[in-house]
Z-matrix of the N, CA and C atoms (Angstrom, degrees):
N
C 1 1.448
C 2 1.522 1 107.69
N 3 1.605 2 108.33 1 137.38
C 4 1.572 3 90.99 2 179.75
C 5 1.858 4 92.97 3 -144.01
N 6 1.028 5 110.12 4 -150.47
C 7 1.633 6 133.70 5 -169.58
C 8 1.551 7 87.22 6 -122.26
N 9 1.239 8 126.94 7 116.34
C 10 1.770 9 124.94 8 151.91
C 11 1.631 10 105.52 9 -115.34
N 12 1.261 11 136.75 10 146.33
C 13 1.256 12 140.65 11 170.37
C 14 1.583 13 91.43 12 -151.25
N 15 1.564 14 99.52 13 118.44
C 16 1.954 15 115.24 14 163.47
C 17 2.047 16 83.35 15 -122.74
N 18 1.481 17 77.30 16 149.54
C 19 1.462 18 97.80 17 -175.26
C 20 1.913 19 85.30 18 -140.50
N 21 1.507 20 101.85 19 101.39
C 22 1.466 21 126.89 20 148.01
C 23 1.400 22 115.16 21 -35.67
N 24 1.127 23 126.64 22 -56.41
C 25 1.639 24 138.18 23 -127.58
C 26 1.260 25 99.32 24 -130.18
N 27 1.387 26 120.38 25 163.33
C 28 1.666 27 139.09 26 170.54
C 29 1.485 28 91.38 27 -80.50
N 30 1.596 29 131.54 28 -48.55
C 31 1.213 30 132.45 29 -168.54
C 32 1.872 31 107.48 30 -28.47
N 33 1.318 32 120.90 31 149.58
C 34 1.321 33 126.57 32 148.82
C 35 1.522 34 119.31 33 -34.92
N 36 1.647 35 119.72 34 136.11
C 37 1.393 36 122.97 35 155.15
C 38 1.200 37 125.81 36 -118.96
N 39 1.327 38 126.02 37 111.71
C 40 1.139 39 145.82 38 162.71
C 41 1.826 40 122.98 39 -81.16
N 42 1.648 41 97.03 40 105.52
C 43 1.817 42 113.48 41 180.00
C 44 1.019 43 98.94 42 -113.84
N 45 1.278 44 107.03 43 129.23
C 46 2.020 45 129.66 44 174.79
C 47 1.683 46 91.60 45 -97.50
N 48 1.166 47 128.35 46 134.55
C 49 1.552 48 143.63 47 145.44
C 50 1.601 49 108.21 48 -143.62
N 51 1.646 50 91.44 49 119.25
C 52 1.815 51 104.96 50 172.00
C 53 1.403 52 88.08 51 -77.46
N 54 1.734 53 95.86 52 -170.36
C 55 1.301 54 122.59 53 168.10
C 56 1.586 55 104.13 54 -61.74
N 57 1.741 56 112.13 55 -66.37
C 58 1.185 57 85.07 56 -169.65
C 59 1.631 58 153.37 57 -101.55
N 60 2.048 59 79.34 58 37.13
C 61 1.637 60 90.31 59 171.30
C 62 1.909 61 101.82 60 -88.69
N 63 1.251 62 107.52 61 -3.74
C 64 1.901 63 112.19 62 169.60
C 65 1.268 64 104.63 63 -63.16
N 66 1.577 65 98.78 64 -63.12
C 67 1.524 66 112.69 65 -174.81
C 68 1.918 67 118.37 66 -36.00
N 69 1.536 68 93.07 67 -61.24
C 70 1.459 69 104.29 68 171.43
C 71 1.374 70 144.29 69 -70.17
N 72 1.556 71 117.36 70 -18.80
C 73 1.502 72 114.83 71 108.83
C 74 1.346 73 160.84 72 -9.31
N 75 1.660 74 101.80 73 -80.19
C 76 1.219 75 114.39 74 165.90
C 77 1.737 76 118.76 75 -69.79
N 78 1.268 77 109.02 76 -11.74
C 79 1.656 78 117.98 77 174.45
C 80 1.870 79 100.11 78 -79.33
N 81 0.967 80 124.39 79 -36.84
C 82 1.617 81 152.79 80 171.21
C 83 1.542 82 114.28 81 -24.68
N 84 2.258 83 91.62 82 -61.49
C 85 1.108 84 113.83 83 -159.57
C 86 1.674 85 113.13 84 -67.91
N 87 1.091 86 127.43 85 148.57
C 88 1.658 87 124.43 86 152.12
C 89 1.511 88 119.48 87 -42.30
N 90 0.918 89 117.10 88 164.56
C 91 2.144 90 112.16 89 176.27
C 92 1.473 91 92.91 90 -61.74
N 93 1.272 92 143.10 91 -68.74
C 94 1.516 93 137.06 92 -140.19
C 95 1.380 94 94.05 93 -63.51
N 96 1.504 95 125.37 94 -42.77
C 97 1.914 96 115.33 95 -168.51
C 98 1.261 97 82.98 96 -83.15
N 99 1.068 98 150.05 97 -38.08
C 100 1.623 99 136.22 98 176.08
C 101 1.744 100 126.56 99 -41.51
N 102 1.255 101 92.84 100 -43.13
C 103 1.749 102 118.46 101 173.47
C 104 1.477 103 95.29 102 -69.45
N 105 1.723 104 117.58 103 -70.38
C 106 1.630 105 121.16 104 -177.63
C 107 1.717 106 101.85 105 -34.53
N 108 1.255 107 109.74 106 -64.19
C 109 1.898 108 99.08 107 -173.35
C 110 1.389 109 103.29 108 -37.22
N 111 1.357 110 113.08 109 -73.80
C 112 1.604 111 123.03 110 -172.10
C 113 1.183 112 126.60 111 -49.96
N 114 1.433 113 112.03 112 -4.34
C 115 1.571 114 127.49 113 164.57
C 116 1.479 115 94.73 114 -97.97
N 117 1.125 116 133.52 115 -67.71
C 118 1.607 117 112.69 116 -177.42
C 119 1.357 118 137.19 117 -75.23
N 120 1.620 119 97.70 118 21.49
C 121 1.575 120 114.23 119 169.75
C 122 1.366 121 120.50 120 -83.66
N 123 1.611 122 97.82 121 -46.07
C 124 1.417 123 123.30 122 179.26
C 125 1.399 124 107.25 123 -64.78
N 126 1.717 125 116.72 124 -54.61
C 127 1.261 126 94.87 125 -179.54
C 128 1.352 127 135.07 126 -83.60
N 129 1.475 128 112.22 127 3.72
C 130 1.601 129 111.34 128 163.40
C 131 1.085 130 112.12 129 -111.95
N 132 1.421 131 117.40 130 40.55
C 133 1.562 132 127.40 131 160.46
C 134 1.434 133 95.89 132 -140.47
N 135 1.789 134 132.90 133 65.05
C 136 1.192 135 144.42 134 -177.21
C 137 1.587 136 84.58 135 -140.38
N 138 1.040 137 147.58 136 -36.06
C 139 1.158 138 125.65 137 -178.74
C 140 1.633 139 134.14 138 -95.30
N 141 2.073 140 92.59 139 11.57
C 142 1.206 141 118.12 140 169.65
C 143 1.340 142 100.11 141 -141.84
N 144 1.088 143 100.12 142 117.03
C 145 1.622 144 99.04 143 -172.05
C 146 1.621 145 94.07 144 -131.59
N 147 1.292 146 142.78 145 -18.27
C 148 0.961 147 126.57 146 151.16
C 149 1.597 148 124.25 147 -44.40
N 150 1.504 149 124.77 148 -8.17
C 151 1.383 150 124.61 149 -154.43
C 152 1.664 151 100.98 150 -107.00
N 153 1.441 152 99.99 151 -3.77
C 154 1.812 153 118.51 152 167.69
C 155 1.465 154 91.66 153 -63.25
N 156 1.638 155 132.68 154 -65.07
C 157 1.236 156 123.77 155 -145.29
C 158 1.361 157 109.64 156 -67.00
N 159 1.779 158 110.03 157 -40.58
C 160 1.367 159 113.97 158 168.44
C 161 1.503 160 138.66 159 -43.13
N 162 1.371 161 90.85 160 -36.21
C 163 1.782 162 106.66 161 -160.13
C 164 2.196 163 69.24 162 -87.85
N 165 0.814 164 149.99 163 -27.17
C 166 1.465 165 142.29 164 -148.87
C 167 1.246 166 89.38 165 -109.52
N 168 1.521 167 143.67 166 -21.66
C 169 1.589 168 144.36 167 169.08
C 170 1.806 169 82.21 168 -57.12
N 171 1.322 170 83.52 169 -91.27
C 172 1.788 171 107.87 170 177.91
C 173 1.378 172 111.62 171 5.34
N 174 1.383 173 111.76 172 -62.85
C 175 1.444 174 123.59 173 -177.46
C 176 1.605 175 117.21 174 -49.88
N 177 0.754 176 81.28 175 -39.76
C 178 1.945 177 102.09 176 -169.45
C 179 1.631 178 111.04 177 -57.44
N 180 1.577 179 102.10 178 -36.04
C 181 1.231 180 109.40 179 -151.88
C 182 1.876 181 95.25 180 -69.36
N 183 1.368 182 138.08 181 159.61
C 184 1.059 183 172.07 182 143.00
C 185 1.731 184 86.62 183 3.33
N 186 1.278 185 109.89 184 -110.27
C 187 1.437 186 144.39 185 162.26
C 188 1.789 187 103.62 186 0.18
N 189 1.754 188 124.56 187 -25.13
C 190 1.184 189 126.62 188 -155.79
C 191 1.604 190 128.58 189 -147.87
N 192 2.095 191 80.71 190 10.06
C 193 1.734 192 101.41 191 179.22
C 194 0.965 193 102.57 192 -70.14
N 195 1.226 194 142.39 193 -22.22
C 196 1.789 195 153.38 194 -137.27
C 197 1.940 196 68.26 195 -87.35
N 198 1.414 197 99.18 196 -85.75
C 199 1.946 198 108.58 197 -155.04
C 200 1.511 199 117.04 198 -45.03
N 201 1.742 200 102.16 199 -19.52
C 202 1.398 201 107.93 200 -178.52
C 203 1.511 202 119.72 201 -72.56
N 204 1.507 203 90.54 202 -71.24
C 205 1.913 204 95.84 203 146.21
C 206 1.373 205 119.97 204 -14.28
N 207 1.298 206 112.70 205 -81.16
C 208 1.722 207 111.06 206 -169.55
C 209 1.817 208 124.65 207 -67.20
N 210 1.550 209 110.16 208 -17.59
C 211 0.821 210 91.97 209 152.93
C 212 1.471 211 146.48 210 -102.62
N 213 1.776 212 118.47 211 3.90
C 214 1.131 213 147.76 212 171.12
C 215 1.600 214 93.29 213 -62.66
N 216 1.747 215 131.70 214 -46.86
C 217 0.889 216 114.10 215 -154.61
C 218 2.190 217 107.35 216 -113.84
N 219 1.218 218 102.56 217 1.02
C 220 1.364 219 117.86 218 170.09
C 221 1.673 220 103.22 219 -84.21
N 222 1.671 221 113.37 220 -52.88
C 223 1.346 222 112.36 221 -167.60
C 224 1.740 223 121.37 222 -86.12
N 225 1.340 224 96.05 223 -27.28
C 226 1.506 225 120.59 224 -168.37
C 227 1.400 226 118.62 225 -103.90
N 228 1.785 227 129.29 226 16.88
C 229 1.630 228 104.26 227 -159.26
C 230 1.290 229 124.31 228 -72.53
């Protein structure tokens, strides 16, 4: 599964992707493009690295122990 966009036209293009058409994608991918995302997450989130603590507030919250959990114990055992 991937992302394709051809643009025919000079006209404007407008692409909608939620989260969980990412999600369903990246669920898509093999482990190695799985790792590749997570390598190009990190490195275009190196020039905000304050936005670790946020997304790690985030985690905390009620609503998002479920994702924290699973990935503490998928990525981390």
């Amino acid at each position: 599964m991937q992302i394709q966009v051809e643009i025919d036209s000079g006209r404007p293009v407008f692409i909608s992707a939620n989260a969980d058409d990412f999600g369903a994608i990246f669920a898509a991918m093999d482990s190695g493009d799985q790792v590749e995302v997570l390598r190009a997450m990190v490195k275009h989130m190196k020039p905000h690295p304050t936005q670790w603590d946020f997304i790690s507030i985030d985690l905390e919250l009620s609503d998002n122990l479920e994702i924290r959990d699973t990935l503490r114990r998928v990525l981390f055992p």
